[in-house]
N, C-alpha and C positions, 0 to 999 in steps of 0.2 A: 515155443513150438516151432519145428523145423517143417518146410516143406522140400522134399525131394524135385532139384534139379537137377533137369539134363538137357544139358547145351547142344546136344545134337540133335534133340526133340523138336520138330520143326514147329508145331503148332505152338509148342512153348515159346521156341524163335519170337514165332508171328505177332503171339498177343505181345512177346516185350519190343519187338519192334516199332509198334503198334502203340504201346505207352508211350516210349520216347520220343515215336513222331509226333505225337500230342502235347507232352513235356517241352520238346526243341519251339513248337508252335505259341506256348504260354510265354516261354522264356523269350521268344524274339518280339512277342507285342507288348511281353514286359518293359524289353530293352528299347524299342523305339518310344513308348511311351516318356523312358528315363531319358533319352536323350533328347525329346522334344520338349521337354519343361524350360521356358525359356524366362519362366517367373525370376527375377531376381531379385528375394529379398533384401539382399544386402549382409546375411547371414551369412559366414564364413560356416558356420558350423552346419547348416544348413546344405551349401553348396559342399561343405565335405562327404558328408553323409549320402547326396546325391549321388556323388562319383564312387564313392565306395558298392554305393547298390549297383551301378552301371556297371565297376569292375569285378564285381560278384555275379553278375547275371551273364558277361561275357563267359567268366570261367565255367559256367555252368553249359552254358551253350557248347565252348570247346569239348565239355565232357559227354556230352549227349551226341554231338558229332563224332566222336570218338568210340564210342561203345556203338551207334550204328554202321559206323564205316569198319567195326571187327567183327559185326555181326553179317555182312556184308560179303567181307574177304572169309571168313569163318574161319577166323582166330579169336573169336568169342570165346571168353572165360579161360582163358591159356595166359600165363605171364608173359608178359613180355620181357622179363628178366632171364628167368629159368626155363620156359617152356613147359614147368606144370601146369596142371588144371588146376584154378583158381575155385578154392569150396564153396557148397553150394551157398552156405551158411553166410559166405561173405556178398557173395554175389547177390542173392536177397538183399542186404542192405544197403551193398553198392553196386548197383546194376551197371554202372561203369568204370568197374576198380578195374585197371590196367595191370596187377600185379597181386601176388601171393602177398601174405602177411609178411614172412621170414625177406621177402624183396624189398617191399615194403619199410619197410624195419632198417634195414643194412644203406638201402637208399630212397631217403625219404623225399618227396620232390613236393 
């Protein structure tokens, strides 16, 4: 089931704004929480797994900063490869895909 978006719909804008200042809010008490764990088991596997979640939850942050600062400048849902409008269909799943599928594809980052 598809919903119809439109990225120049401002109220649309607002509630997704409005998610990911919520989201950017969860992810940064997540990431202070990950970097305040000062328990040392002595668990290598342990302290990996930490760092991984810390370097997962940064990247997610960058991404939520990044889909707000285009929604911001209002290059929201436009490639930044090709300058198409990036489908609604993708943008639903990833509300901060920086790129068309076919951009995507050619250069995967």
């Amino acid at each position: 089931m598809s919903v119809d978006i439109d990225v120049t719909d401002q109220s649309w804008l607002a509630g997704l704004r409005a998610s990911l200042s919520e989201e950017f809010a969860v992810q940064t008490t997540r990431l202070k929480e990950l970097t305040e764990i000062s328990a040392d088991t002595g668990d290598p596997g342990e302290a990996h797994n930490r760092a991984a979640l810390v370097a997962a939850t940064r990247h997610s942050l960058e991404q939520i900063s990044g889909a707000l600062r285009r929604i911001a400048e209002d290059s929201y849902g436009r490639c930044e490869t090709c300058d198409k409008p990036i489908p609604a269909e993708r943008l639903e799943v990833l509300p901060h895909a920086r790129f068309c599928v076919p951009c995507q594809q050619k250069h995967p980052r």
